[in-house]
PLY file of the C-alpha trace (Angstrom):
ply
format ascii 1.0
element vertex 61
property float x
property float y
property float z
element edge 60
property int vertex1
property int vertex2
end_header
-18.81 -34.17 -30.87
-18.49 -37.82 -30.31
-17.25 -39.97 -26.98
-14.07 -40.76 -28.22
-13.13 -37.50 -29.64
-13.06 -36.19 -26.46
-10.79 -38.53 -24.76
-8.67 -38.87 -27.69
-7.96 -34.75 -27.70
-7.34 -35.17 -23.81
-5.47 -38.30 -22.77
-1.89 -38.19 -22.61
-0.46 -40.07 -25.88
1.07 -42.87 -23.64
-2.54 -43.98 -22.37
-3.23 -44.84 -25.73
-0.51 -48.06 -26.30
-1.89 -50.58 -26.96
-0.96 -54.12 -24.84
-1.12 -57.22 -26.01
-3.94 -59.82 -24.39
-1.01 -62.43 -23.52
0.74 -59.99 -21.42
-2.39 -59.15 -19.25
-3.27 -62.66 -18.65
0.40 -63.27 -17.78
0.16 -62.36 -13.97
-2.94 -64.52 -13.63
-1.87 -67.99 -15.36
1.39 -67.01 -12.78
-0.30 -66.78 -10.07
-2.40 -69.86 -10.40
0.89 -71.70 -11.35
2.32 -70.79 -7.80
-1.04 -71.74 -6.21
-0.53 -75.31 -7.79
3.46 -75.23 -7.26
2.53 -74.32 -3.24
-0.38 -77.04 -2.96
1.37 -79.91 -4.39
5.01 -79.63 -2.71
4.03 -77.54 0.72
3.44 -79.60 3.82
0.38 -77.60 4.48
-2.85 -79.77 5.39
-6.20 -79.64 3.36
-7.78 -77.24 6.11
-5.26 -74.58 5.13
-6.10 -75.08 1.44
-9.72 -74.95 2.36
-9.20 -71.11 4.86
-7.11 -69.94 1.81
-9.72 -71.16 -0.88
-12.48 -68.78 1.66
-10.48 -65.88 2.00
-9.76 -65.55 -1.69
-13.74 -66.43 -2.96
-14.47 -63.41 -0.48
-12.05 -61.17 -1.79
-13.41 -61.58 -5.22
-17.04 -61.17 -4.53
0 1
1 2
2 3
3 4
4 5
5 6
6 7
7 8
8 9
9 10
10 11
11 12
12 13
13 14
14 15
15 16
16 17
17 18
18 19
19 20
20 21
21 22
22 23
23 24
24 25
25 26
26 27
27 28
28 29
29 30
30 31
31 32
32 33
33 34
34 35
35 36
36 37
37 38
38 39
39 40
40 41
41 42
42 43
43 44
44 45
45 46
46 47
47 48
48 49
49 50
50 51
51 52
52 53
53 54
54 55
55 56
56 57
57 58
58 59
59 60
């Protein structure tokens, strides 16, 4: 009995769907749209670009 046998007999069937790549990259290219959208046209100084830039580089290690 093989790996994927086993989680084949015992997932549900709607685990299995497939989704396309485009779709999961979708919320990131948005989110780094509104990032750039927020920088360019917010009145917020370079030291608040620089705490936010800190905060989310220690969130992600």
């Amino acid at each position: 009995m093989n790996g994927s046998s086993f989680f084949s007999e015992h997932l549900p069937r709607w685990h299995t769907r497939r989704t396309s790549t485009p779709l999961l990259q979708l919320p990131d290219f948005l989110l780094i749209a509104l990032g750039l959208v927020l920088w360019c046209h917010s009145a917020l100084n370079r030291g608040v670009w620089d705490a936010v830039e800190q905060l989310v580089y220690y969130n992600i290690l």
